[in-house]
FIKOLZA-1660 file (N, C-alpha, C; in steps of 0.1 Angstrom, whole numbers, plus 5000, padded with zeros to 4 digits):
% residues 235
   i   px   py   pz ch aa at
   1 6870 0037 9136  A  X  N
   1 6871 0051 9134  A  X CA
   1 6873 0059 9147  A  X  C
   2 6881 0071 9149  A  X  N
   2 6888 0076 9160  A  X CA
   2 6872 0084 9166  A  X  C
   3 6871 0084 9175  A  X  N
   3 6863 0096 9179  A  X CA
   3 6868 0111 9180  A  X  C
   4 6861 0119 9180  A  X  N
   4 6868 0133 9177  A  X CA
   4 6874 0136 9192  A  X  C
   5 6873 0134 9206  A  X  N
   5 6877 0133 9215  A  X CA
   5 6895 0119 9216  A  X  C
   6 6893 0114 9208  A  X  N
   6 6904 0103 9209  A  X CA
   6 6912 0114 9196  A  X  C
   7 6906 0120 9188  A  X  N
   7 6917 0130 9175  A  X CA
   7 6923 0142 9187  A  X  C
   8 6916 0146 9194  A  X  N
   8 6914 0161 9201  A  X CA
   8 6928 0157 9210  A  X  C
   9 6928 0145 9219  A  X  N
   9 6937 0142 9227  A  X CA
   9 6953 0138 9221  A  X  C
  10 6949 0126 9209  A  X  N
  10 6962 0128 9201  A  X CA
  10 6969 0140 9196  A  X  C
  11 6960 0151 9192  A  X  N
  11 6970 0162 9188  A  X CA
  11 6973 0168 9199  A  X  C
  12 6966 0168 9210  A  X  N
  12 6973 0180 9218  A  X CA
  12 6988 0169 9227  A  X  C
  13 6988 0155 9222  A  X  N
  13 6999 0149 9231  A  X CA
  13 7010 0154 9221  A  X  C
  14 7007 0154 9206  A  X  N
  14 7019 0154 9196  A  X CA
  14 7025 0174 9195  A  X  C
  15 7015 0181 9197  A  X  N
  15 7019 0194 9205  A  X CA
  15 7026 0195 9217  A  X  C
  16 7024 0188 9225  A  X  N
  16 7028 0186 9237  A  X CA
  16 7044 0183 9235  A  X  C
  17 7049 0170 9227  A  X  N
  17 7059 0164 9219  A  X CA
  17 7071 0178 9217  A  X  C
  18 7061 0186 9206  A  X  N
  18 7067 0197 9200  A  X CA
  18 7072 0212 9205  A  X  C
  19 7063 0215 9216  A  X  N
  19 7060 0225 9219  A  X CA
  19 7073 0225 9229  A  X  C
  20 7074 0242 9228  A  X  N
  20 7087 0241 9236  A  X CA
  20 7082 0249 9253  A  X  C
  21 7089 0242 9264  A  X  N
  21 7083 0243 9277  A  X CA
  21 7084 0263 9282  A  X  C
  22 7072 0258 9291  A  X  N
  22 7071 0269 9301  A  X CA
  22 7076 0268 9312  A  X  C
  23 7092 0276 9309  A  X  N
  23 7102 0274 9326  A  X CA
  23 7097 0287 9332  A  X  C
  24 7087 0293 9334  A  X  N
  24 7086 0304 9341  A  X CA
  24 7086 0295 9355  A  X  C
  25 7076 0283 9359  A  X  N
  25 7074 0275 9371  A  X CA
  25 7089 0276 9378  A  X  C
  26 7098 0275 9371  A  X  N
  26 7110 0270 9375  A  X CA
  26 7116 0281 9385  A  X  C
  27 7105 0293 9381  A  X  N
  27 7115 0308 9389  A  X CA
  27 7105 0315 9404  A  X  C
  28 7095 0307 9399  A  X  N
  28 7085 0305 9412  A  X CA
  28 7090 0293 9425  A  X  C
  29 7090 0283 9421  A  X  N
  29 7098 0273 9430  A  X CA
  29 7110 0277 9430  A  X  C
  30 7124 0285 9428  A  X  N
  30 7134 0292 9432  A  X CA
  30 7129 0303 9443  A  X  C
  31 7120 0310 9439  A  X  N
  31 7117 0320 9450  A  X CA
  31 7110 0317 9465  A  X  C
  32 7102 0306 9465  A  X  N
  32 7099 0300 9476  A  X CA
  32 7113 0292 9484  A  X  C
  33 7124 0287 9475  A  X  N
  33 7132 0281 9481  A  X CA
  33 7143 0292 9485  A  X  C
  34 7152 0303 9480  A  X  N
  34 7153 0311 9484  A  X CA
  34 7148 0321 9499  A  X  C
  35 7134 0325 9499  A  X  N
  35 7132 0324 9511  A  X CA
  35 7133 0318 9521  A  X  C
  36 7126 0301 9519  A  X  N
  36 7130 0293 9535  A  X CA
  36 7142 0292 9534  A  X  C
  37 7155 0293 9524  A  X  N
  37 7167 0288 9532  A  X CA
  37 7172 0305 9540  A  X  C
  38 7170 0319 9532  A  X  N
  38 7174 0331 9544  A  X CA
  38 7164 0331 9556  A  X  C
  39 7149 0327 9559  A  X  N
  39 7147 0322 9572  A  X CA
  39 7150 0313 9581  A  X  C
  40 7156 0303 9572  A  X  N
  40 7160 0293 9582  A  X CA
  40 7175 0299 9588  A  X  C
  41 7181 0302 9587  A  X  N
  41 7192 0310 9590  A  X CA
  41 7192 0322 9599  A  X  C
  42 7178 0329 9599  A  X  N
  42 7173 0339 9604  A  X CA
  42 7166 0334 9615  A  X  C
  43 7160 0322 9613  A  X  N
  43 7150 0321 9630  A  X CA
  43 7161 0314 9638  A  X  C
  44 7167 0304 9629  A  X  N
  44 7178 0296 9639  A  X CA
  44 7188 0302 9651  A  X  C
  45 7187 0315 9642  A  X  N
  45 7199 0326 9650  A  X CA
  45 7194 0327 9658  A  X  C
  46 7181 0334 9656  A  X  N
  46 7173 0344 9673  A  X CA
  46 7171 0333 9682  A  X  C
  47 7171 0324 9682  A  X  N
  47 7164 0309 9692  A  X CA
  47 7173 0311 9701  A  X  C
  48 7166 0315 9715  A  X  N
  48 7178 0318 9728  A  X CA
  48 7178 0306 9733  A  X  C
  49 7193 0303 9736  A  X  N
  49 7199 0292 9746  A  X CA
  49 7192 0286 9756  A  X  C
  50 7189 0270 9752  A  X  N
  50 7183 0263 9761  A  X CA
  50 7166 0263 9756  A  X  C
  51 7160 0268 9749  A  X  N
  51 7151 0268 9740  A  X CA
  51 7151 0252 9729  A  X  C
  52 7147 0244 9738  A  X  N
  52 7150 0228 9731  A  X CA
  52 7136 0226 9720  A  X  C
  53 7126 0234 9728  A  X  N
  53 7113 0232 9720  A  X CA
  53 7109 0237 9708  A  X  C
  54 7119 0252 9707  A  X  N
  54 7117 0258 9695  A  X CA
  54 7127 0249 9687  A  X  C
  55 7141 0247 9690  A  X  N
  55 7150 0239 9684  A  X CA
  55 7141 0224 9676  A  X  C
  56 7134 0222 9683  A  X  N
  56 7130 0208 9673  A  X CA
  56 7117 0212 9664  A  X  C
  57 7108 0223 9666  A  X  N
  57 7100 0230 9657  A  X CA
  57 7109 0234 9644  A  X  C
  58 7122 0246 9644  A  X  N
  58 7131 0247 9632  A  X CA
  58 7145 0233 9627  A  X  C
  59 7142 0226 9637  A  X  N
  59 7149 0214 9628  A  X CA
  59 7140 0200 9618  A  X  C
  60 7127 0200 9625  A  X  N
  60 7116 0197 9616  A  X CA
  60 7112 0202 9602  A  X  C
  61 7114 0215 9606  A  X  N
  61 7107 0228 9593  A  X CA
  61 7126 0222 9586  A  X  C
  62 7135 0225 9587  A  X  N
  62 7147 0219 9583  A  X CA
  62 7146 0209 9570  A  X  C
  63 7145 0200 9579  A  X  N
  63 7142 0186 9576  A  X CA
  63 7131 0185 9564  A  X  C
  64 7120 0195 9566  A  X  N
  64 7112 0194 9555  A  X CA
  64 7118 0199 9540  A  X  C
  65 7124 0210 9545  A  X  N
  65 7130 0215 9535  A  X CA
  65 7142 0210 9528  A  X  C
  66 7147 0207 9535  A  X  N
  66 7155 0195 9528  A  X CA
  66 7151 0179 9520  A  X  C
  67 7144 0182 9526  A  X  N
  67 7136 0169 9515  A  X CA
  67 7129 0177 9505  A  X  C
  68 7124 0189 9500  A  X  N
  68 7118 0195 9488  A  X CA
  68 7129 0195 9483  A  X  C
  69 7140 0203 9488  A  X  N
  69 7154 0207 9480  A  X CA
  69 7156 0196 9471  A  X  C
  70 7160 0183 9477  A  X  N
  70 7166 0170 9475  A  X CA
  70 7158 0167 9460  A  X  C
  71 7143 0165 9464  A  X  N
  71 7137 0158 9454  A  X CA
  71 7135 0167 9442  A  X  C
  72 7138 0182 9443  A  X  N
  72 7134 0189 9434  A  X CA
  72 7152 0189 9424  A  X  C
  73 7160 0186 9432  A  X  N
  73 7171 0182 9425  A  X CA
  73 7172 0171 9419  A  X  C
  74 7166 0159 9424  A  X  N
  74 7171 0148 9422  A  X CA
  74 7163 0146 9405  A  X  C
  75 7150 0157 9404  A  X  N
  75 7143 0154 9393  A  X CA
  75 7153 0158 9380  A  X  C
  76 7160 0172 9382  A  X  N
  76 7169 0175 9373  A  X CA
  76 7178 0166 9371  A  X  C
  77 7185 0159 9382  A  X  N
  77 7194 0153 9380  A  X CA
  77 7190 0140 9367  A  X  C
  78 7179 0136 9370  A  X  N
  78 7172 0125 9363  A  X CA
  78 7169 0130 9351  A  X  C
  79 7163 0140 9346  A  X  N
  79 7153 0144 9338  A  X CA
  79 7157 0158 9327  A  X  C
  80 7167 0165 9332  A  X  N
  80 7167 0179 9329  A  X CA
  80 7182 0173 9325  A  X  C
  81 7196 0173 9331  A  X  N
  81 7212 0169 9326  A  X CA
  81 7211 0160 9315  A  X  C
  82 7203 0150 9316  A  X  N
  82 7208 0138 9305  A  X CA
  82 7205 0144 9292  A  X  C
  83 7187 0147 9286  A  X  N
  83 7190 0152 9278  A  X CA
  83 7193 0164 9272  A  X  C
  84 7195 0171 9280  A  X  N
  84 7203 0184 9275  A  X CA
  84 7214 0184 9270  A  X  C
  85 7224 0169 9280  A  X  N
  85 7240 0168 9278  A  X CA
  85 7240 0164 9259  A  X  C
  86 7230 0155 9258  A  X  N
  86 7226 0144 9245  A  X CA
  86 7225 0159 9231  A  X  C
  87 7223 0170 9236  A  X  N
  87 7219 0179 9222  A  X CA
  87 7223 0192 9223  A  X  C
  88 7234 0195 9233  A  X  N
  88 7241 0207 9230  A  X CA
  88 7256 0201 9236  A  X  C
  89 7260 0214 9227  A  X  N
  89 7276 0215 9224  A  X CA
  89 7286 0222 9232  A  X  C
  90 7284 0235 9224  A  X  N
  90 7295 0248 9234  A  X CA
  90 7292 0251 9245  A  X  C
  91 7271 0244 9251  A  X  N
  91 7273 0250 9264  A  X CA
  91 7271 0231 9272  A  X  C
  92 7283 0222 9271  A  X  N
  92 7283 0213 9275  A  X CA
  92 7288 0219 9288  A  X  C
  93 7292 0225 9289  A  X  N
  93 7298 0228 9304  A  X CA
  93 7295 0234 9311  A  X  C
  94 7283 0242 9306  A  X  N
  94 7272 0251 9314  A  X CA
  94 7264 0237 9324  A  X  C
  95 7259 0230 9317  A  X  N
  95 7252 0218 9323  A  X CA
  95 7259 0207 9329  A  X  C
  96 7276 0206 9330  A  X  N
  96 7281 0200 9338  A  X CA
  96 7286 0215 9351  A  X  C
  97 7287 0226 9352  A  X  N
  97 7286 0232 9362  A  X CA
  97 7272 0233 9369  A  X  C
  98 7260 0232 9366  A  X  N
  98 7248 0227 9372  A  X CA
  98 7252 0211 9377  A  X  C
  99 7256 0203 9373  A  X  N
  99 7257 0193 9381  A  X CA
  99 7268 0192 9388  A  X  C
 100 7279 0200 9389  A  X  N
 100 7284 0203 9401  A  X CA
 100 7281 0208 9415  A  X  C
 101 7270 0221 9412  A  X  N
 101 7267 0229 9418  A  X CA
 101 7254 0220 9428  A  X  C
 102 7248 0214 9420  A  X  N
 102 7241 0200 9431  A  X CA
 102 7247 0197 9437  A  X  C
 103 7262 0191 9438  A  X  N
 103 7269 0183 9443  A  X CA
 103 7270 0195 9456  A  X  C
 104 7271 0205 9454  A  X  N
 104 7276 0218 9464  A  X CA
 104 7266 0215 9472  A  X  C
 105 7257 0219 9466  A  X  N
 105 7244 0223 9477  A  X CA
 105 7240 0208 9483  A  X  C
 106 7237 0192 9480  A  X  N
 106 7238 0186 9490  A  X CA
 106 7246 0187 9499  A  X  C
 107 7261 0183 9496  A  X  N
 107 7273 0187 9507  A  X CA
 107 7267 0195 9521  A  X  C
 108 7263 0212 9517  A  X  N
 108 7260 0220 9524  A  X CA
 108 7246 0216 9528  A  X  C
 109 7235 0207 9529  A  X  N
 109 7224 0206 9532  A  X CA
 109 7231 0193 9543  A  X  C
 110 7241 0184 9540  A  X  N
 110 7249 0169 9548  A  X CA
 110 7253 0178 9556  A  X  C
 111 7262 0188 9552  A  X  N
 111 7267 0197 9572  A  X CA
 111 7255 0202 9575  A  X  C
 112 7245 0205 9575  A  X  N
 112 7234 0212 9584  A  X CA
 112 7230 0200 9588  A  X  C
 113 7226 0193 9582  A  X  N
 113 7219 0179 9589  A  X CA
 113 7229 0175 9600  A  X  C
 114 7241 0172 9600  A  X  N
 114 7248 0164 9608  A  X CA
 114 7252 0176 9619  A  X  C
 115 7252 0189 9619  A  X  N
 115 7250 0198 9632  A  X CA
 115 7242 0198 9638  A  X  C
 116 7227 0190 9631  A  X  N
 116 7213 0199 9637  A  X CA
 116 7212 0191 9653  A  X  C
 117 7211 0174 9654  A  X  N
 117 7213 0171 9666  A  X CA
 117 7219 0175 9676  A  X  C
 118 7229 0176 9674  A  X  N
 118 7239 0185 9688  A  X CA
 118 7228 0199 9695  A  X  C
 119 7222 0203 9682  A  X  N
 119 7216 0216 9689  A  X CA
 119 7207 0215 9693  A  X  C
 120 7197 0205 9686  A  X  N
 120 7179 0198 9692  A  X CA
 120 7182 0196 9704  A  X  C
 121 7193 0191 9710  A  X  N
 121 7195 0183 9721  A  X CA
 121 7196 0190 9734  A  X  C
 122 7205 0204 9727  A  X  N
 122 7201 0212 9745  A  X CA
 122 7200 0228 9742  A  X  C
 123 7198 0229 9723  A  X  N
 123 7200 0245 9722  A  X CA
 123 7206 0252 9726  A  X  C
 124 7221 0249 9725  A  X  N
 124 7234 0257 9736  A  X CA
 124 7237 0268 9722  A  X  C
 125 7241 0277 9729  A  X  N
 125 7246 0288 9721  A  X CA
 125 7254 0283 9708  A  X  C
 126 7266 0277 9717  A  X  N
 126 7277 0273 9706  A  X CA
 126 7274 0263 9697  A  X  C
 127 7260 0256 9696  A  X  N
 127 7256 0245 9689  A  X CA
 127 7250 0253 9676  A  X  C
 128 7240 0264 9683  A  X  N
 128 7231 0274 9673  A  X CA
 128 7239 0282 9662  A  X  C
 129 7249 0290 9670  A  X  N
 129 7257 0297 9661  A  X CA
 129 7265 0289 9648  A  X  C
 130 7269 0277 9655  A  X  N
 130 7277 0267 9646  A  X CA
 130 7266 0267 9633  A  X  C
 131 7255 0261 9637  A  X  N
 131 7245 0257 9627  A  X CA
 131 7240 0265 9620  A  X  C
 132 7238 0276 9628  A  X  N
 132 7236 0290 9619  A  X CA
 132 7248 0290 9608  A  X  C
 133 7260 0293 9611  A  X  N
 133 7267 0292 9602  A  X CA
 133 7268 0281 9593  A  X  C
 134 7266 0270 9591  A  X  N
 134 7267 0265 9582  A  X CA
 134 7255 0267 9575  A  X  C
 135 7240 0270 9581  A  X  N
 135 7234 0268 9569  A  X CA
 135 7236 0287 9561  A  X  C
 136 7241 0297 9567  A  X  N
 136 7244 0305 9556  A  X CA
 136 7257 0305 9547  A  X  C
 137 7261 0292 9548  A  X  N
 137 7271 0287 9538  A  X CA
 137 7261 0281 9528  A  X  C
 138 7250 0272 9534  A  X  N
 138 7243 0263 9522  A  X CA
 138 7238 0272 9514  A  X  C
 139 7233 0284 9518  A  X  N
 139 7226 0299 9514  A  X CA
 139 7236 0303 9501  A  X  C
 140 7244 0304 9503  A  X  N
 140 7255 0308 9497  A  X CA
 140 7255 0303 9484  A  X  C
 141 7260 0286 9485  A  X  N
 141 7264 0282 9473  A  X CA
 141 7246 0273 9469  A  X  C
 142 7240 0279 9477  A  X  N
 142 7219 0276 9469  A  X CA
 142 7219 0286 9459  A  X  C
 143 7224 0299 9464  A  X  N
 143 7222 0312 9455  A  X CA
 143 7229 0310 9445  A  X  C
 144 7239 0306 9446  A  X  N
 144 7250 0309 9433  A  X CA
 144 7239 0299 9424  A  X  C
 145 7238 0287 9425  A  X  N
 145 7232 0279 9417  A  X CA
 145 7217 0281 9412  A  X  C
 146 7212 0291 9418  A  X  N
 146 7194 0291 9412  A  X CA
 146 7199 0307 9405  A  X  C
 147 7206 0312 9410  A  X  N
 147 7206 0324 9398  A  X CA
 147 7214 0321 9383  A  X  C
 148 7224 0310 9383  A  X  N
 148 7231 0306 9372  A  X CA
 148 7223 0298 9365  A  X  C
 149 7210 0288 9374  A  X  N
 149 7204 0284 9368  A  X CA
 149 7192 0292 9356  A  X  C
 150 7190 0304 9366  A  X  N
 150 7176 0308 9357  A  X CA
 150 7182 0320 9346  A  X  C
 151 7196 0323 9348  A  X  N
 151 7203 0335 9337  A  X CA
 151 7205 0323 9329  A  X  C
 152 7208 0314 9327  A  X  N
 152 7219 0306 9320  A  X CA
 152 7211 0299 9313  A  X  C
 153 7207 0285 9322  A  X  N
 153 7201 0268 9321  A  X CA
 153 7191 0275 9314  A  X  C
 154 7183 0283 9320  A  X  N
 154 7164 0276 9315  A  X CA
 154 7165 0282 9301  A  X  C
 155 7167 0294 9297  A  X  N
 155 7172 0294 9284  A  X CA
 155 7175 0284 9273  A  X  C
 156 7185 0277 9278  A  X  N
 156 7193 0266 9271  A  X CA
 156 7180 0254 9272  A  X  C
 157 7173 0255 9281  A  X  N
 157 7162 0240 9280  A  X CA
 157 7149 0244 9276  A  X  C
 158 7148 0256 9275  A  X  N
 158 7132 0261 9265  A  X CA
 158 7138 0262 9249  A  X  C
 159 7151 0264 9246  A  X  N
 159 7155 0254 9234  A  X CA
 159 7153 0243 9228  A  X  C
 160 7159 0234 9237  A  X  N
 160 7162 0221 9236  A  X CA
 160 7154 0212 9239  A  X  C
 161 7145 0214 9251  A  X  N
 161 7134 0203 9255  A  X CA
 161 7122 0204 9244  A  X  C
 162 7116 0198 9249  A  X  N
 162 7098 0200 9244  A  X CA
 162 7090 0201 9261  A  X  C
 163 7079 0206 9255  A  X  N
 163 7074 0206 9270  A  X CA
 163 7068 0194 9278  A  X  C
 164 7066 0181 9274  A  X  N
 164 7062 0168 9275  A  X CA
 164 7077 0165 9284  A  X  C
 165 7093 0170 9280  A  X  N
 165 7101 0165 9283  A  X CA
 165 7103 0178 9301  A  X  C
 166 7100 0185 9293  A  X  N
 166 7100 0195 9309  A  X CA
 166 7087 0190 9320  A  X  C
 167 7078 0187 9315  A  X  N
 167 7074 0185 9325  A  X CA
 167 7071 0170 9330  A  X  C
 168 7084 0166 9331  A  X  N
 168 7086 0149 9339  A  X CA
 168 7094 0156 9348  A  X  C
 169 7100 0166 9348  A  X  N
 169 7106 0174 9361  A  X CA
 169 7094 0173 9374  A  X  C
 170 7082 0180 9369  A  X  N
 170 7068 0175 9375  A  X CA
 170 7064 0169 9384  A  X  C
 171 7065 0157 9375  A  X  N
 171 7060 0146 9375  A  X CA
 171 7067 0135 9383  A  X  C
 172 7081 0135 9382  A  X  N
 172 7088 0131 9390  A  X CA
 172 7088 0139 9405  A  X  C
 173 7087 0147 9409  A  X  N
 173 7087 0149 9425  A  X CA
 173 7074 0145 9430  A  X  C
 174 7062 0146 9422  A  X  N
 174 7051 0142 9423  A  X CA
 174 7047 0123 9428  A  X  C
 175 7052 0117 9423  A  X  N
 175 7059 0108 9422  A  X CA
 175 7069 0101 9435  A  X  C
 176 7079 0108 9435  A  X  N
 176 7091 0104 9447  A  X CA
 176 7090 0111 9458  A  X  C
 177 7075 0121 9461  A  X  N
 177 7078 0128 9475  A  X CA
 177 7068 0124 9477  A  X  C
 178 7070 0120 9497  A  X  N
 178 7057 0115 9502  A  X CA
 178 7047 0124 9498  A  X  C
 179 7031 0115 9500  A  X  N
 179 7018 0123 9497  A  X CA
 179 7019 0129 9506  A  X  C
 180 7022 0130 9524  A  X  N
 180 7017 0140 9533  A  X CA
 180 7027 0151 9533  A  X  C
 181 7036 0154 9526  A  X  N
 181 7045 0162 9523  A  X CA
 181 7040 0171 9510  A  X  C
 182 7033 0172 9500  A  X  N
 182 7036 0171 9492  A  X CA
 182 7024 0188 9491  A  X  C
 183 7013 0188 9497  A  X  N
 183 7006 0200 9501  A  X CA
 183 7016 0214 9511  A  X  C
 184 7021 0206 9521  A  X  N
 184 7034 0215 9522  A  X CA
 184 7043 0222 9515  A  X  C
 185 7045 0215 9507  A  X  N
 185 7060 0218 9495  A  X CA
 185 7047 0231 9484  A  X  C
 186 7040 0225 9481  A  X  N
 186 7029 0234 9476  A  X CA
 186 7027 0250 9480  A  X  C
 187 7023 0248 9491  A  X  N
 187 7021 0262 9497  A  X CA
 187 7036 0269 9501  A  X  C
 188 7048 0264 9501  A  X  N
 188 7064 0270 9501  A  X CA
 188 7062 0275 9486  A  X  C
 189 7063 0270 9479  A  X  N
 189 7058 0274 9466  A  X CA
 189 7050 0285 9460  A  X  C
 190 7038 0287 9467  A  X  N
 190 7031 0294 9462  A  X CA
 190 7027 0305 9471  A  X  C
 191 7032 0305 9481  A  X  N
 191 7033 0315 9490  A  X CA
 191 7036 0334 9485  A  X  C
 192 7047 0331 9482  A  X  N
 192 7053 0344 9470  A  X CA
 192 7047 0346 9460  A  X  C
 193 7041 0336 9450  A  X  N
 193 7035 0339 9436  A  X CA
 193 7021 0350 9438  A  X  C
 194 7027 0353 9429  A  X  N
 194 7015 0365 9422  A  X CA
 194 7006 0361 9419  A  X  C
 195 6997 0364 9413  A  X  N
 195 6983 0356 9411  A  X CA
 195 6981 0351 9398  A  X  C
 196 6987 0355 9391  A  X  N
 196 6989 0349 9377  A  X CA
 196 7002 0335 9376  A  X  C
 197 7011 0339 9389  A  X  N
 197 7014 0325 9388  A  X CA
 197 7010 0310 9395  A  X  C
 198 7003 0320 9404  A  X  N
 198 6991 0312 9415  A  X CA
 198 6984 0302 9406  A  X  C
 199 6978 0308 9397  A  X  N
 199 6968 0307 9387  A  X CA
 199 6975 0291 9375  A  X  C
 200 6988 0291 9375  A  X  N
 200 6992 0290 9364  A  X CA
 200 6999 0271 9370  A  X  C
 201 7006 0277 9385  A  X  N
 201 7006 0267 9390  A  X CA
 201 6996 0253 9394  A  X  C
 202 6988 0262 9399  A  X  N
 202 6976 0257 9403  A  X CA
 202 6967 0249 9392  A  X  C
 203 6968 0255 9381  A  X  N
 203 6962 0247 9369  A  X CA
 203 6970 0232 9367  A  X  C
 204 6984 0229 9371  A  X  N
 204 6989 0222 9367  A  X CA
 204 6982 0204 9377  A  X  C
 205 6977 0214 9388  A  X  N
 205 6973 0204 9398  A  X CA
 205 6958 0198 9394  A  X  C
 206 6958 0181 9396  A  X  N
 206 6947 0177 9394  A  X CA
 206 6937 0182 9400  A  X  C
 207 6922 0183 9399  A  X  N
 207 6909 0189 9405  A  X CA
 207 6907 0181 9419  A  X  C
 208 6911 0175 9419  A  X  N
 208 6911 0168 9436  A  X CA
 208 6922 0178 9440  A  X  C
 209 6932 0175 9435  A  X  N
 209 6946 0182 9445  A  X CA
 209 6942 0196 9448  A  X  C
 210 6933 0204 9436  A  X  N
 210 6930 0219 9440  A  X CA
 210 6923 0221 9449  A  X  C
 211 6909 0206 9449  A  X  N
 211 6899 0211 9459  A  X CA
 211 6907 0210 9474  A  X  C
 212 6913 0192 9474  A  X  N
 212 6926 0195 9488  A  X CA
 212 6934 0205 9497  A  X  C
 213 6940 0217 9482  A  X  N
 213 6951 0222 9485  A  X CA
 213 6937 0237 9495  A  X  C
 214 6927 0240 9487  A  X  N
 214 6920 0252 9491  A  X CA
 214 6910 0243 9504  A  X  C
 215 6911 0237 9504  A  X  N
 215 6903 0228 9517  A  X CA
 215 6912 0225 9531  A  X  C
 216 6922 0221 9529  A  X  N
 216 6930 0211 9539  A  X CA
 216 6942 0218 9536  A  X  C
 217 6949 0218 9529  A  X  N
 217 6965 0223 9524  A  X CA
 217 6965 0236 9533  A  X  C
 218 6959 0244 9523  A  X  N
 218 6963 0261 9527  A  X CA
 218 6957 0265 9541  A  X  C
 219 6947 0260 9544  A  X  N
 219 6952 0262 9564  A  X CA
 219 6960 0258 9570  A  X  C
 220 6968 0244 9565  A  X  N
 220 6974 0238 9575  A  X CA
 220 6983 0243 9572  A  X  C
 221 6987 0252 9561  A  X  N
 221 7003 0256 9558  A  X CA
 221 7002 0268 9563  A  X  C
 222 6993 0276 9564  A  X  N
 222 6993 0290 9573  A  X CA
 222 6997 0285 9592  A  X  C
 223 6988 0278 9595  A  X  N
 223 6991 0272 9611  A  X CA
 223 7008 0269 9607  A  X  C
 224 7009 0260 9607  A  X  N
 224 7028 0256 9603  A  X CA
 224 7037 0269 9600  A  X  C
 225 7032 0278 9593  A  X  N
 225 7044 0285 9594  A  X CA
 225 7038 0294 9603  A  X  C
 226 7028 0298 9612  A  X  N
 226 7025 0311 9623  A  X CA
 226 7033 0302 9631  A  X  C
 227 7038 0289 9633  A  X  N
 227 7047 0280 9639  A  X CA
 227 7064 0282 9639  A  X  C
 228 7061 0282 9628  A  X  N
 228 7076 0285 9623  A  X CA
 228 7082 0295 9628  A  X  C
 229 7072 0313 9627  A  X  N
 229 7076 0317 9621  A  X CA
 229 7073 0325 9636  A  X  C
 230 7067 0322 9644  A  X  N
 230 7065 0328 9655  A  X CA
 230 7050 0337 9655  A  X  C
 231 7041 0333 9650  A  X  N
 231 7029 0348 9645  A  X CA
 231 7030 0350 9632  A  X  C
 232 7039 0348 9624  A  X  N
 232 7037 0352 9613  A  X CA
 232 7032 0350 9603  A  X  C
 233 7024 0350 9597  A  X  N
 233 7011 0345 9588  A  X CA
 233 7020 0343 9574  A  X  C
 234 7020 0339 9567  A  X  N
 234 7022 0339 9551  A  X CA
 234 7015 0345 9543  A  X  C
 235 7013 0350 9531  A  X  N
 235 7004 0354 9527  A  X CA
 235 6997 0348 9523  A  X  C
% end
């Protein structure tokens, strides 16, 4: 005979099954990513010539960011295109312009990466400005893609998914991104949120990860970016 705790967990998995997802998350992590890519663009500029030490502080912070970007793409790519492509029709081509638009923004994240050495190396004007410019190209076609995604996509996948299926989006970066990265990407994240999405996010995190993130995380991500950012605190 089931125990009422083994009944209690099966319905909330077959709810879980049914229930259609909460993409609000999805417009919280756009707005943290949005920001670091117009700062990164912004501190890179001001970095005066010959400044090699700040140069490897914002190509680090880079580097990080491009690894959240990456993995937080690579989950849609896995998890969000396939079945969406599997159960809609007229907007089949809404979801193959989303997987073009990935294709964009790596491209533009491969030219930042492959400029950034030249400039670590001696911070010359003509190295910074270059890099500057390309990453407000990556800015460019990031924007185009997180605003088509949140008018357009999340609509079409709070349809179509279940929320068991939305959140292997989750679960997979959770998963594929290092652990010592992973309190970082956190606090990028939640930096902006309001408190109710603070709240909402935060619930999703196991009771270790929360006591971690309010222990260990959230100082070390205020120091890093008064690093970043010159003084400037996060909220």
């Amino acid at each position: 005979m089931k125990t009422t705790r083994q009944r209690t967990a099966r319905a909330a998995r077959a709810h879980q099954n049914t229930a259609p997802p909460d993409t609000r998350e999805m417009v919280v992590i756009h707005r943290g990513l949005r920001r670091e890519a117009r700062l990164l663009v912004e501190l890179i500029a001001a970095v005066p010539p010959g400044d090699t030490a700040r140069a490897r502080v914002l190509g680090d912070h880079f580097r990080d960011y491009r690894l959240g970007l990456t993995g937080h793409h690579h989950g849609e790519d896995e998890h969000l295109w396939p079945p969406l492509m599997a159960r809609v029709d007229l907007e089949a081509d809404l979801v193959l312009r989303m997987e073009a638009q990935h294709e964009r923004v790596a491209a533009s994240l491969a030219a930042a990466e492959e400029a950034l050495p030249a400039w670590e190396r001696r911070a010359g004007e003509t190295e910074r400005d270059t890099l500057a410019s390309v990453l407000a190209e990556h800015r460019a076609v990031l924007l185009e893609h997180l605003d088509d995604e949140e008018e357009e996509l999340l609509p079409l996948a709070a349809r179509h998914l279940s929320a068991y299926e939305w959140d292997r989006l989750g679960e997979h970066f959770l998963t594929s991104t290092p652990k010592p990265k992973l309190l970082f990407f956190l606090g990028l994240v939640l930096e902006d949120a309001d408190r109710a999405e603070r709240a909402a996010m935060l619930a999703a995190v196991p009771l270790a990860g929360r006591l971690l993130w309010h222990t260990v995380g959230r100082p070390a991500y205020a120091r890093r970016m008064r690093t970043v950012r010159r003084g400037s605190a996060p909220r």
